[in-house]
N, C-alpha and C positions, 0 to 999 in steps of 0.2 A: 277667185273672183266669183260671185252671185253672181247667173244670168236670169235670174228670175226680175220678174216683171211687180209693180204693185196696183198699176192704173193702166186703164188702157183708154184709145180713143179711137172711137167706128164712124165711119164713113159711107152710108147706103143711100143711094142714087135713086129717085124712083121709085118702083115696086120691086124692083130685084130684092132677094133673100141671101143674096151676100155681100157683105162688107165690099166694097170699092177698094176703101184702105184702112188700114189699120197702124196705130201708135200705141207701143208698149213702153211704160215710162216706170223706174225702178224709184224715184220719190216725185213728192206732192207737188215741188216748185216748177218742175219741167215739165210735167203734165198738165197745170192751171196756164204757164205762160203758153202752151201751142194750146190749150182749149181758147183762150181768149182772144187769139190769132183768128179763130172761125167767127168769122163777118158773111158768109154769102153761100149763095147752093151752087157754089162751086162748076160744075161741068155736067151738071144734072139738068136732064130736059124739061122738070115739073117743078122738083122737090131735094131738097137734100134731107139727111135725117143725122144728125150727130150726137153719138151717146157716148158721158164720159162716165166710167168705171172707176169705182172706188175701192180699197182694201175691204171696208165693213159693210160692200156689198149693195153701197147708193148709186144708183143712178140717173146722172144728169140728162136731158134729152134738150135739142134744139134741132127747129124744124126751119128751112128759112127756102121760103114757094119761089120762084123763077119773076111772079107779079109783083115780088115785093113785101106778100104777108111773112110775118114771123110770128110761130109758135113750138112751144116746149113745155117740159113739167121738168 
């Protein structure tokens, strides 16, 4: 069995410089269904920052503010 991973998905709080949590996902389906799951900043006092990782090296970013605003690239 592969334990190797293909996507991942990061979870940083804040200003903190490290990941809160992390999801390692070995294909595309399981990884897009828990990216789509993230609706809100979570447990974070400001900000949440959620960036999902791709095989070829893309990365998704969504920012979602504690007021309400949402932004990403």
């Amino acid at each position: 069995m592969n334990n190797e991973y293909l996507y991942s998905i990061t979870a940083t709080y804040d200003s903190a410089t490290a990941a809160h949590w992390v999801g390692r996902y070995s294909d595309a389906i399981s990884a897009v269904t828990e990216w789509n799951k993230i609706t809100d900043w979570g447990f974070a006092d400001e900000y949440a920052t959620y960036n999902f990782s791709e095989p070829s090296g893309k990365m998704t970013t969504k920012i979602f503010y504690r007021d309400g605003k949402v932004g990403g690239k």
